[in-house]
PQR file of N, CA, C, O and H, with PARSE charges and radii, in Angstrom:
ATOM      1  N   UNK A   1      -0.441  -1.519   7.142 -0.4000 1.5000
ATOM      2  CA  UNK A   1       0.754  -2.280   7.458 -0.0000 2.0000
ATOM      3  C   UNK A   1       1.825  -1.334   7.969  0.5500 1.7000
ATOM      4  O   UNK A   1       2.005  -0.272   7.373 -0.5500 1.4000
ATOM      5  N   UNK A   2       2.798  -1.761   9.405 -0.4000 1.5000
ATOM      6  CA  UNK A   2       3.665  -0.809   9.843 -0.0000 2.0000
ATOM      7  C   UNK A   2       4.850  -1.401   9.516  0.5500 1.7000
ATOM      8  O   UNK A   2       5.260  -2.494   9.907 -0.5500 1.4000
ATOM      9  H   UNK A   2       2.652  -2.624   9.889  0.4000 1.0000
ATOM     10  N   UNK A   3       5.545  -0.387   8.553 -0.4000 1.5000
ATOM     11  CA  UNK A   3       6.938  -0.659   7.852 -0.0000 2.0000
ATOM     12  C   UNK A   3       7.901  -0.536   8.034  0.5500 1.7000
ATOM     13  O   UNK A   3       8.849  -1.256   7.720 -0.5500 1.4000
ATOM     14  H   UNK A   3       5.212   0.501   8.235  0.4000 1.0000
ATOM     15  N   UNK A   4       7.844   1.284   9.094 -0.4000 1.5000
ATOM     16  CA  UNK A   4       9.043   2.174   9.610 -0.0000 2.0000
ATOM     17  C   UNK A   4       8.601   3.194   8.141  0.5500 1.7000
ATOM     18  O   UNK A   4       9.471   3.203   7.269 -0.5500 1.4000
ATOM     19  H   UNK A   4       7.074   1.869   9.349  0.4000 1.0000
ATOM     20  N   UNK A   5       8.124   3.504   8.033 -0.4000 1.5000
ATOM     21  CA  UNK A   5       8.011   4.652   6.763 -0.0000 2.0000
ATOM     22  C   UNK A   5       6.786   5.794   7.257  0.5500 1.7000
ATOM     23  O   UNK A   5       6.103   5.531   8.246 -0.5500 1.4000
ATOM     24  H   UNK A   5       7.417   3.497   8.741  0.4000 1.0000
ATOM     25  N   UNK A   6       6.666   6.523   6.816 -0.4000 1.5000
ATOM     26  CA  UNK A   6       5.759   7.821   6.692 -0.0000 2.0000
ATOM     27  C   UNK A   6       5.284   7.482   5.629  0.5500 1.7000
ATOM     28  O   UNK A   6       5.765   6.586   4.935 -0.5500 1.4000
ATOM     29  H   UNK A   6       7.222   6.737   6.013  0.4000 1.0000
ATOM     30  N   UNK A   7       4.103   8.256   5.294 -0.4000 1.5000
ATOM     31  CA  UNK A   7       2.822   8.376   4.055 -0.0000 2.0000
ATOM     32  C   UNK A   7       4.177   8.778   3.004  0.5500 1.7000
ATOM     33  O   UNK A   7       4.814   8.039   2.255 -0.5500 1.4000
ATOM     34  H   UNK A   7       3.712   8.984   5.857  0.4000 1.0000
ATOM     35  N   UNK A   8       4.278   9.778   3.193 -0.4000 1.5000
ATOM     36  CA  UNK A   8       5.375  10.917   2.111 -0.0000 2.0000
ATOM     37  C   UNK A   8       5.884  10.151   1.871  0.5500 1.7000
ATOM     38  O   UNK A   8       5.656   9.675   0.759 -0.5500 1.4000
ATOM     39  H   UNK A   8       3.760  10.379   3.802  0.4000 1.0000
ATOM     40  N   UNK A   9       7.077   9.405   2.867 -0.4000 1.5000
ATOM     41  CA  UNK A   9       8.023   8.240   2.258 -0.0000 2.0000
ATOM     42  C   UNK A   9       7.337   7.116   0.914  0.5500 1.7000
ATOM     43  O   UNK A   9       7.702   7.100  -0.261 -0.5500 1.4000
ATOM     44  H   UNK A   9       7.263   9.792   3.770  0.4000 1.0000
ATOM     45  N   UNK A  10       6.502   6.442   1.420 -0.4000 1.5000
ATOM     46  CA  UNK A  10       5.647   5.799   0.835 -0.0000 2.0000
ATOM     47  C   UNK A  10       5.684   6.296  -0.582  0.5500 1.7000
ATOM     48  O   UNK A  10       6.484   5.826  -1.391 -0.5500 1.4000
ATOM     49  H   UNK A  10       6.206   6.454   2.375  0.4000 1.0000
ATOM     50  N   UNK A  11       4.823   7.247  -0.892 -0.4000 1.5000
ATOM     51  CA  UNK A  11       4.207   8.272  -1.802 -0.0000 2.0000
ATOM     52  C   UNK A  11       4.996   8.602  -3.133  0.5500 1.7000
ATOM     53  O   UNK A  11       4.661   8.698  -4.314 -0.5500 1.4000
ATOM     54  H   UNK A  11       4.173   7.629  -0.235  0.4000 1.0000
ATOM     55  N   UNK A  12       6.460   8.764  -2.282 -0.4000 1.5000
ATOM     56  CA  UNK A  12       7.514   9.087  -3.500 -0.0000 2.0000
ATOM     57  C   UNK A  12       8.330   7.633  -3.453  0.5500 1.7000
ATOM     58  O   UNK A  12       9.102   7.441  -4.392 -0.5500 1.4000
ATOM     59  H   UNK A  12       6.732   8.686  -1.323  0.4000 1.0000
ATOM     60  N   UNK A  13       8.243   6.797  -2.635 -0.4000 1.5000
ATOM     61  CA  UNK A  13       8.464   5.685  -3.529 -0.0000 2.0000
ATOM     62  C   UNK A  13       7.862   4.932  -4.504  0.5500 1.7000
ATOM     63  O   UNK A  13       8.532   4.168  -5.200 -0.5500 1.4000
ATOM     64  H   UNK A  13       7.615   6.953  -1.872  0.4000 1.0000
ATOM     65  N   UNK A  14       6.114   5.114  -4.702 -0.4000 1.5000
ATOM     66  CA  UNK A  14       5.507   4.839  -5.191 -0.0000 2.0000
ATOM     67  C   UNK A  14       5.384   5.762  -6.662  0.5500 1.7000
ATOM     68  O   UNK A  14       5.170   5.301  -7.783 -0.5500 1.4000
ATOM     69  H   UNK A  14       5.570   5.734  -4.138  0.4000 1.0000
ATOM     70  N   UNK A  15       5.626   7.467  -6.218 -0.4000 1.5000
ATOM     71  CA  UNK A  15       4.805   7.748  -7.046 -0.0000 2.0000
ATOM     72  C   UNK A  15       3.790   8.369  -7.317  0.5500 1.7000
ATOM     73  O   UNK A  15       3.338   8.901  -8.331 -0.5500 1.4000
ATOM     74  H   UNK A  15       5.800   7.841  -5.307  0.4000 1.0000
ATOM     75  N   UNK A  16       3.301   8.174  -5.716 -0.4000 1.5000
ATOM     76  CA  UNK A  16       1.728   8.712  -5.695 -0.0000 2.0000
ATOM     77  C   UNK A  16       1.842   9.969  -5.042  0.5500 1.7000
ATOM     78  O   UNK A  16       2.983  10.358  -4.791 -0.5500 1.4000
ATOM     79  H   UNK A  16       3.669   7.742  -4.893  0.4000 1.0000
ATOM     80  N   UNK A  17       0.589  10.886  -4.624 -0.4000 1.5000
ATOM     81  CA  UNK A  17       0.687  11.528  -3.639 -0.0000 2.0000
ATOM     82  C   UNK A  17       0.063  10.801  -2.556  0.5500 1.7000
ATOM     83  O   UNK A  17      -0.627   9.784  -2.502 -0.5500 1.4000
ATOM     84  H   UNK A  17      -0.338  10.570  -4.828  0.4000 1.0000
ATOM     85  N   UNK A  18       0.733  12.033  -1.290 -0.4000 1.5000
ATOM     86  CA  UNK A  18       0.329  11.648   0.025 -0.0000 2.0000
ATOM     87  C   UNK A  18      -0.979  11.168   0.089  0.5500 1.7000
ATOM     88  O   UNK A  18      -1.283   9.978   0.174 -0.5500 1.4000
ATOM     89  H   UNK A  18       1.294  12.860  -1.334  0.4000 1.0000
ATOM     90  N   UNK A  19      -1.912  12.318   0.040 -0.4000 1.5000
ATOM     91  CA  UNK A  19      -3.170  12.537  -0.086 -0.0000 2.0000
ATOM     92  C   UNK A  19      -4.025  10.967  -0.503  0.5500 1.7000
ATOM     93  O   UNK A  19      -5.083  10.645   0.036 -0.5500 1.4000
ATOM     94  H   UNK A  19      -1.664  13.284  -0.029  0.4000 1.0000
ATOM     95  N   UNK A  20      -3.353  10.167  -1.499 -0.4000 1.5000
ATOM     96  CA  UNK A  20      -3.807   9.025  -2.346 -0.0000 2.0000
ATOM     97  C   UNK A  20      -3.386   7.998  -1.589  0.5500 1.7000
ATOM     98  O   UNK A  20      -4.152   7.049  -1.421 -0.5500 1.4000
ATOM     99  H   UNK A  20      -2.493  10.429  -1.937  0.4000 1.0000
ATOM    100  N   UNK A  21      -2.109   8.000  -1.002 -0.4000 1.5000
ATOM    101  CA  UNK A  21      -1.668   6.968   0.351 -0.0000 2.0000
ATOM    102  C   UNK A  21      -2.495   6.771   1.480  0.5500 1.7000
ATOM    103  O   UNK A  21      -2.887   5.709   1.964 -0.5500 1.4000
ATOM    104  H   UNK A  21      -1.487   8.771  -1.138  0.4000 1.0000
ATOM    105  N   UNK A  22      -2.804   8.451   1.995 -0.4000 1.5000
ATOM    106  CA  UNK A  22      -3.232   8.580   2.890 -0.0000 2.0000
ATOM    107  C   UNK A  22      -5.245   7.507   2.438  0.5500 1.7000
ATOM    108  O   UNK A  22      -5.752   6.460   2.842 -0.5500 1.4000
ATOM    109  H   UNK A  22      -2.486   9.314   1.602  0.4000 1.0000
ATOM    110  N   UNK A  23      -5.575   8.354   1.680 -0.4000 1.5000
ATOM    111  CA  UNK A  23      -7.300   7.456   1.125 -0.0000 2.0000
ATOM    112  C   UNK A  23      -7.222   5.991   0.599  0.5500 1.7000
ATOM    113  O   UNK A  23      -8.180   5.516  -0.012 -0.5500 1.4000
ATOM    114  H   UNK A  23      -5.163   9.204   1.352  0.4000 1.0000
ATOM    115  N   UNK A  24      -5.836   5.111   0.885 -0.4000 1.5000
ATOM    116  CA  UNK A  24      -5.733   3.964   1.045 -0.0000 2.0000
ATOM    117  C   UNK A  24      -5.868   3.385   2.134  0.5500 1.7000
ATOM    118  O   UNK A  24      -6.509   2.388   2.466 -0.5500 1.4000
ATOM    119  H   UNK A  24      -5.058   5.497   1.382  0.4000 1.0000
ATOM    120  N   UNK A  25      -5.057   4.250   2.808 -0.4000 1.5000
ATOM    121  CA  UNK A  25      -4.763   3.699   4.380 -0.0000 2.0000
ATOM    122  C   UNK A  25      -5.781   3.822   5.487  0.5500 1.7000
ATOM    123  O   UNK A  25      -5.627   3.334   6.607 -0.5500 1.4000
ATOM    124  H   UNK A  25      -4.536   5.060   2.538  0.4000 1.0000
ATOM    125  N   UNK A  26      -7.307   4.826   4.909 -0.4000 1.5000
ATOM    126  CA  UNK A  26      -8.052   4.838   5.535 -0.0000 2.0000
ATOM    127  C   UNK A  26      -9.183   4.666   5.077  0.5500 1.7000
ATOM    128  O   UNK A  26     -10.311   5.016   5.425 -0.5500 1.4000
ATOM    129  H   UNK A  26      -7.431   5.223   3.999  0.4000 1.0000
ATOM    130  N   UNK A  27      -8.725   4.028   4.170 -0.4000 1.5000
ATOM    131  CA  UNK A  27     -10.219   3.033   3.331 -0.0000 2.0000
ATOM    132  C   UNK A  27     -11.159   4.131   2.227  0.5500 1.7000
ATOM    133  O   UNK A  27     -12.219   3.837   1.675 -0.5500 1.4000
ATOM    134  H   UNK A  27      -7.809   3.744   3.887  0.4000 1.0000
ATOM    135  N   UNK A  28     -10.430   5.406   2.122 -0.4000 1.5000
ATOM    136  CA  UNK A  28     -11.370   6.177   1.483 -0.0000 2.0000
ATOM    137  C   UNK A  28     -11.462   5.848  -0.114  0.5500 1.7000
ATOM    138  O   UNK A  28     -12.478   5.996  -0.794 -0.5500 1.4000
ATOM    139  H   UNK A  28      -9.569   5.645   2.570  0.4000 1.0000
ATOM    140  N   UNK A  29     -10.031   5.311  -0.638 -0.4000 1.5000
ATOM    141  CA  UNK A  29     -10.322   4.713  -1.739 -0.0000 2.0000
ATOM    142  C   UNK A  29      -9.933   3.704  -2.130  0.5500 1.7000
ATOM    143  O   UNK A  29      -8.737   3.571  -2.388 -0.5500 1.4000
ATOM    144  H   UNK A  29      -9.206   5.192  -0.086  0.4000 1.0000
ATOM    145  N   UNK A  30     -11.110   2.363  -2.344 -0.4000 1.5000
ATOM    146  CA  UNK A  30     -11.067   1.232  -2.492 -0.0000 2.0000
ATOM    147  C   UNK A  30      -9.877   0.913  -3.431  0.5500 1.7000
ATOM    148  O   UNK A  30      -9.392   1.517  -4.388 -0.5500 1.4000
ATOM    149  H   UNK A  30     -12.082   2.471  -2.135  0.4000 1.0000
ATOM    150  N   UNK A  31      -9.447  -0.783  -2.534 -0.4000 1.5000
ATOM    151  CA  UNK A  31      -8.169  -0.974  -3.134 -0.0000 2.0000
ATOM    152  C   UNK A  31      -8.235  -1.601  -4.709  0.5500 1.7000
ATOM    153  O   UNK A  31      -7.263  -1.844  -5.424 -0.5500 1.4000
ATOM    154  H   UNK A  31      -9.840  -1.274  -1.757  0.4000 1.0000
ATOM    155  N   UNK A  32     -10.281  -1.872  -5.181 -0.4000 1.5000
ATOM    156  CA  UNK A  32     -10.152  -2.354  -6.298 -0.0000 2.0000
ATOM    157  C   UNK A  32      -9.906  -0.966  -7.252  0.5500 1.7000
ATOM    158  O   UNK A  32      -9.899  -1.197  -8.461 -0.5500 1.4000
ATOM    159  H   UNK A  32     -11.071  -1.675  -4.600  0.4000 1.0000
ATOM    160  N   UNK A  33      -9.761   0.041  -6.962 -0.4000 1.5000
ATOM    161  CA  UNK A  33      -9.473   1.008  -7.993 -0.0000 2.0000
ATOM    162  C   UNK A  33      -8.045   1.237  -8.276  0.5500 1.7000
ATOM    163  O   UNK A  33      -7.765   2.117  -9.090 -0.5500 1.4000
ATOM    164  H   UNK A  33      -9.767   0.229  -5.980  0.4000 1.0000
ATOM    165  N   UNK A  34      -7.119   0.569  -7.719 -0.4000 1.5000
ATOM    166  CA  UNK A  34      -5.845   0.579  -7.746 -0.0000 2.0000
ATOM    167  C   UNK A  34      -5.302  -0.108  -9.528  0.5500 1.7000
ATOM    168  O   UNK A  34      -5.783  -1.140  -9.996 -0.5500 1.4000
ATOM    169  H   UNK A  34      -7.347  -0.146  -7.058  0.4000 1.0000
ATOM    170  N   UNK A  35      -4.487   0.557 -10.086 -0.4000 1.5000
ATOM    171  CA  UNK A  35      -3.756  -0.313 -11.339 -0.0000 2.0000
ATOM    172  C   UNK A  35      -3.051  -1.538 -10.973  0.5500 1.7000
ATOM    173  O   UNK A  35      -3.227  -1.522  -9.755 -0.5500 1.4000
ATOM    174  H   UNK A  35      -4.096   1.395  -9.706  0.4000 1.0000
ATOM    175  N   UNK A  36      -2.283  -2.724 -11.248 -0.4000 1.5000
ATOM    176  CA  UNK A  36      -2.354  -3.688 -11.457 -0.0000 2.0000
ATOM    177  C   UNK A  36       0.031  -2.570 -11.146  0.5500 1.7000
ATOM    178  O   UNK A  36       0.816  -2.706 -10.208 -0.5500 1.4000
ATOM    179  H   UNK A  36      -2.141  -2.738 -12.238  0.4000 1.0000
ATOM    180  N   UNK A  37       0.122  -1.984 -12.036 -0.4000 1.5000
ATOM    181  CA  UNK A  37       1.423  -1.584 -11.239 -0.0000 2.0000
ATOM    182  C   UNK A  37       1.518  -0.675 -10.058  0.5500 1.7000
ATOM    183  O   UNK A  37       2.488  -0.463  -9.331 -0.5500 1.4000
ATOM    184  H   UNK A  37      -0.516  -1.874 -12.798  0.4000 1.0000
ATOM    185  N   UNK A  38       0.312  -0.184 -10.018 -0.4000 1.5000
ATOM    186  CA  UNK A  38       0.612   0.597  -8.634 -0.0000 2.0000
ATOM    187  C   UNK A  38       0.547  -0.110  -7.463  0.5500 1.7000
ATOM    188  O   UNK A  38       0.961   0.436  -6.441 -0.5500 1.4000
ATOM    189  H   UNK A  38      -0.477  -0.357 -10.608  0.4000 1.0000
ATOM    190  N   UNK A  39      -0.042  -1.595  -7.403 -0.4000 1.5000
ATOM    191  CA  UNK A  39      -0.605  -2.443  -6.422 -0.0000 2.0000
ATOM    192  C   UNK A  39       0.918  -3.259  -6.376  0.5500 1.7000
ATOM    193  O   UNK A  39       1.229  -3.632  -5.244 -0.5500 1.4000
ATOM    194  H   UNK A  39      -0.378  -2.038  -8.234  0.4000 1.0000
ATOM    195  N   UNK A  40       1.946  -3.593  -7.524 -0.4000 1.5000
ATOM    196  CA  UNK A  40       3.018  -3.966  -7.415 -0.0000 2.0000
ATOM    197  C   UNK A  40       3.914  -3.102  -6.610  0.5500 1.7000
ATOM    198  O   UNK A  40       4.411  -3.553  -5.578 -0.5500 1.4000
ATOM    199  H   UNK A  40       1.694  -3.290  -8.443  0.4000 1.0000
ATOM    200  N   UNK A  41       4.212  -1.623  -7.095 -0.4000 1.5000
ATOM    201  CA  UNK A  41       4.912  -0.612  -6.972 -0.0000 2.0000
ATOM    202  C   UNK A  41       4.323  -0.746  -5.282  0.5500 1.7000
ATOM    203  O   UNK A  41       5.331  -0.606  -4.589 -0.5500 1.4000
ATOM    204  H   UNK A  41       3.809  -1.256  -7.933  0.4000 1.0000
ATOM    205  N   UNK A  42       3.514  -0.889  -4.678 -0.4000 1.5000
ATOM    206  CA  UNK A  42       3.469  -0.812  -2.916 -0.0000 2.0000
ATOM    207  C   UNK A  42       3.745  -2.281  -2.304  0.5500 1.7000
ATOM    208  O   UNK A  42       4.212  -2.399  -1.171 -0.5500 1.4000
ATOM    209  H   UNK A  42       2.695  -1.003  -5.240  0.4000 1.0000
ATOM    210  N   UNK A  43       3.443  -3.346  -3.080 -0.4000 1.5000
ATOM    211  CA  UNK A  43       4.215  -4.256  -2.448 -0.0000 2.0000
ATOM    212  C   UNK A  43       5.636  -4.572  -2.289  0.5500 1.7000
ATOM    213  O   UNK A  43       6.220  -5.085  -1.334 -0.5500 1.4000
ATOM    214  H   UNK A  43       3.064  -3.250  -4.000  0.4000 1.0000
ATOM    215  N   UNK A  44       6.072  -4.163  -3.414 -0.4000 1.5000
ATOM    216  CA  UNK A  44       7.495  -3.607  -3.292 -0.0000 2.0000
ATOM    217  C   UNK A  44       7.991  -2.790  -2.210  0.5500 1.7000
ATOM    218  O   UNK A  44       8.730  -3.219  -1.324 -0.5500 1.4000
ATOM    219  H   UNK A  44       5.598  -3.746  -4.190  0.4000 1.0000
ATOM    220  N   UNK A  45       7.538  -1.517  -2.308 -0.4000 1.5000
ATOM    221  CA  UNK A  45       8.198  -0.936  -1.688 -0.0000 2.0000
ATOM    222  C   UNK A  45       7.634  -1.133  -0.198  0.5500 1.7000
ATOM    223  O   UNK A  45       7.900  -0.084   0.388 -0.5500 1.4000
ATOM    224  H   UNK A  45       6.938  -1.169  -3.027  0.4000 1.0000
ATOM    225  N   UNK A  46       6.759  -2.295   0.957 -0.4000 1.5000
ATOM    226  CA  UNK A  46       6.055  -2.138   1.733 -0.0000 2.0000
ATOM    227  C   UNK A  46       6.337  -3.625   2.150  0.5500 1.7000
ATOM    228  O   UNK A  46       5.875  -4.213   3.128 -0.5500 1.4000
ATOM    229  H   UNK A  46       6.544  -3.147   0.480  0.4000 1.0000
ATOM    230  N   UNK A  47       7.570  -4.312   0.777 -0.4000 1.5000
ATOM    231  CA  UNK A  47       8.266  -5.801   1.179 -0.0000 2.0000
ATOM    232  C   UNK A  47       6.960  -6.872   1.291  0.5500 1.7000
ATOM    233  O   UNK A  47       7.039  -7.830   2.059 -0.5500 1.4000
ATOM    234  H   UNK A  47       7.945  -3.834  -0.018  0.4000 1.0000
ATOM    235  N   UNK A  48       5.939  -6.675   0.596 -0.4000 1.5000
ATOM    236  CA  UNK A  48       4.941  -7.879   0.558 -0.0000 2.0000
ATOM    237  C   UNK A  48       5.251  -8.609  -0.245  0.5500 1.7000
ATOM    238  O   UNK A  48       5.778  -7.992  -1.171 -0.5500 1.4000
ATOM    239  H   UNK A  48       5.874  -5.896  -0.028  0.4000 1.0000
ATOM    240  N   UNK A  49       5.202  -9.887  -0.451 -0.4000 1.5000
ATOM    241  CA  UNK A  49       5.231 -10.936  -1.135 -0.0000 2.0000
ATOM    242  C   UNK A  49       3.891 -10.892  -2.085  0.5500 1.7000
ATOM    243  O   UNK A  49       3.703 -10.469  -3.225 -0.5500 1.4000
ATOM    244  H   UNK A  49       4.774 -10.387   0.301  0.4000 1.0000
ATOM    245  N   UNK A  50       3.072 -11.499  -1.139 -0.4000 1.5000
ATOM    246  CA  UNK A  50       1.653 -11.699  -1.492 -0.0000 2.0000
ATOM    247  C   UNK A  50       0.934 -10.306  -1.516  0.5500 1.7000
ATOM    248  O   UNK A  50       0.721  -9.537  -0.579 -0.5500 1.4000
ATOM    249  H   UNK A  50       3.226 -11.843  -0.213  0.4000 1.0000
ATOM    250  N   UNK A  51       0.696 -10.221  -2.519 -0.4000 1.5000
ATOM    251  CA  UNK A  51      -0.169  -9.382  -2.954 -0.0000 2.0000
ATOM    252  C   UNK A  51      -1.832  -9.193  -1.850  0.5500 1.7000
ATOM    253  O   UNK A  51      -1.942  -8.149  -1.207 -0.5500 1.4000
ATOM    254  H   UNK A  51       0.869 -10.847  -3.281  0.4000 1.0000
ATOM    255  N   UNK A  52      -2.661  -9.974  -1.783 -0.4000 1.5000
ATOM    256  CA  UNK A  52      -3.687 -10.373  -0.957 -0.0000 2.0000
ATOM    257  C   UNK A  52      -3.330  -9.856   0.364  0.5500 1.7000
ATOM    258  O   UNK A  52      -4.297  -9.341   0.926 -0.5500 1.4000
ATOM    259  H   UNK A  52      -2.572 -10.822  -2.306  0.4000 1.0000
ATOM    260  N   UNK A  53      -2.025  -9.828   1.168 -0.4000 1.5000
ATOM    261  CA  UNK A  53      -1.716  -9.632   1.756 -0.0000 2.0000
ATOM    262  C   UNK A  53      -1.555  -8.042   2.468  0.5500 1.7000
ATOM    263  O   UNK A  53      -1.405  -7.557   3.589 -0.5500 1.4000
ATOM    264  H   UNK A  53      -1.239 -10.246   0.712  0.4000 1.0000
ATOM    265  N   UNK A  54      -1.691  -7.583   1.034 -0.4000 1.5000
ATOM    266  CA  UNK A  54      -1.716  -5.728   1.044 -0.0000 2.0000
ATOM    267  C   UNK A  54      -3.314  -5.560   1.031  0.5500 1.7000
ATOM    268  O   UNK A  54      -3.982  -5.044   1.927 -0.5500 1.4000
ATOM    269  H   UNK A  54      -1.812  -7.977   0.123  0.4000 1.0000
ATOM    270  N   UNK A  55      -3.737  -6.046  -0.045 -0.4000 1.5000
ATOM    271  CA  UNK A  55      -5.213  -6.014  -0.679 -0.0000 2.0000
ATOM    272  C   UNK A  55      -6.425  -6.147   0.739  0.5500 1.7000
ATOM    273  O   UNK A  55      -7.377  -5.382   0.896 -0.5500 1.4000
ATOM    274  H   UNK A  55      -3.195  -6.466  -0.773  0.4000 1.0000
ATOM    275  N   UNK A  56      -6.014  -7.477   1.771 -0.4000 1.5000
ATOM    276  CA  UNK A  56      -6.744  -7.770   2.649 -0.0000 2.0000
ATOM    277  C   UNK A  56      -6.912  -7.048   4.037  0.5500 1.7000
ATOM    278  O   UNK A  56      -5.976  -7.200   4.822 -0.5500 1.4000
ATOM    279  H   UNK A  56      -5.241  -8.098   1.643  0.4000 1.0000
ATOM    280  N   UNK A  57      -7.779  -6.425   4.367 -0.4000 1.5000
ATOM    281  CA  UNK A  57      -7.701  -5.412   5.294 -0.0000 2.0000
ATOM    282  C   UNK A  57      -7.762  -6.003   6.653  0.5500 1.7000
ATOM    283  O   UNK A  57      -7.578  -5.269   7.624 -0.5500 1.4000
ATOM    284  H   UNK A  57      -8.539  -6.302   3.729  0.4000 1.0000
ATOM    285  N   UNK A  58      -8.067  -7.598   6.845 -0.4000 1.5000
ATOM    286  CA  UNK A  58      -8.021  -8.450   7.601 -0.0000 2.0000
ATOM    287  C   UNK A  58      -7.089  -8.962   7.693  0.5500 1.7000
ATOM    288  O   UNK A  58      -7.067  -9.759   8.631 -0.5500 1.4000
ATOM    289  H   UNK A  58      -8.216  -8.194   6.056  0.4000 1.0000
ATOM    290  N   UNK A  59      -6.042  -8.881   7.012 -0.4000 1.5000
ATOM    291  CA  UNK A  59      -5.001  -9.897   6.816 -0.0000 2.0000
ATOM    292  C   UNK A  59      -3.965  -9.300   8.192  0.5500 1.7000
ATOM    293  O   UNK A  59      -4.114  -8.183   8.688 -0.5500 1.4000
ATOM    294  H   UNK A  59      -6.060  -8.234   6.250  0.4000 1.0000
ATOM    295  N   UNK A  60      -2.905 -10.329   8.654 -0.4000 1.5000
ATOM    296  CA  UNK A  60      -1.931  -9.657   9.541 -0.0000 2.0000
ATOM    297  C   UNK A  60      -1.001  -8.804   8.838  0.5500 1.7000
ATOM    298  O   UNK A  60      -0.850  -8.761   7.617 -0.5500 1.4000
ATOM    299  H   UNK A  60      -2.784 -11.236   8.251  0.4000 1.0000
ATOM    300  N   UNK A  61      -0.289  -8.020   9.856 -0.4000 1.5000
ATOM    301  CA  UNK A  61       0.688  -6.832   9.409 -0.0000 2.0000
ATOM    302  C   UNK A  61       2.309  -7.385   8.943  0.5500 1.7000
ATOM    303  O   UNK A  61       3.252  -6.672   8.599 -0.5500 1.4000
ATOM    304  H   UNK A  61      -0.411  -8.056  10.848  0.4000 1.0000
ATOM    305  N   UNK A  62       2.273  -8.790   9.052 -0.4000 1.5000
ATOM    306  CA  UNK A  62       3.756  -9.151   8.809 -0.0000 2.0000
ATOM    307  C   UNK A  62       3.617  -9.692   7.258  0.5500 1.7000
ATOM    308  O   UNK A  62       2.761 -10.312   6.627 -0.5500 1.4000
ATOM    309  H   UNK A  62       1.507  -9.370   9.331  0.4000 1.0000
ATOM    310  N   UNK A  63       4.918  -9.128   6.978 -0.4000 1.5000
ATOM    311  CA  UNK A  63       5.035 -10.221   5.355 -0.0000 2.0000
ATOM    312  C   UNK A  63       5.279 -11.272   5.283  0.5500 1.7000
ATOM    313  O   UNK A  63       5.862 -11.674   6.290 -0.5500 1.4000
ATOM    314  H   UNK A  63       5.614  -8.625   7.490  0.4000 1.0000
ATOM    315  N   UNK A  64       5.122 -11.996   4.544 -0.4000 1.5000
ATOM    316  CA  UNK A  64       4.711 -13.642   3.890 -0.0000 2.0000
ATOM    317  C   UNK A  64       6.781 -13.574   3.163  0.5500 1.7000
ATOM    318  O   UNK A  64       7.244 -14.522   2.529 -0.5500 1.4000
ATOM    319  H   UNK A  64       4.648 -11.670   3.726  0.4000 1.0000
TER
END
């Protein structure tokens, strides 16, 4: 999803490292391994509503 943010940006809003943003964003690590607040903590900060919406790699790039 394109937000206006960088990985880094992302990362420390979340929390995470880059590195862990980055193996989201390129499928290296599945989004079912994600916690239940870290999957909040990026819809937040990435303005999703719907959750599914982050989760779905098919889904469109605009928020709900």
């Amino acid at each position: 999803m394109k937000r206006g943010m960088t990985q880094r940006e992302l990362a420390e809003k979340v929390g995470m490292s880059g590195g862990n943003i980055a193996a989201i964003e390129c499928g290296r690590r599945s989004e079912a391994n994600l916690t239940l607040a870290t999957a909040i903590k990026l819809c937040d900060a990435l303005r999703v509503r719907n959750p599914r919406k982050l989760l779905d790699s098919d889904s469109e790039t605009s928020a709900d």
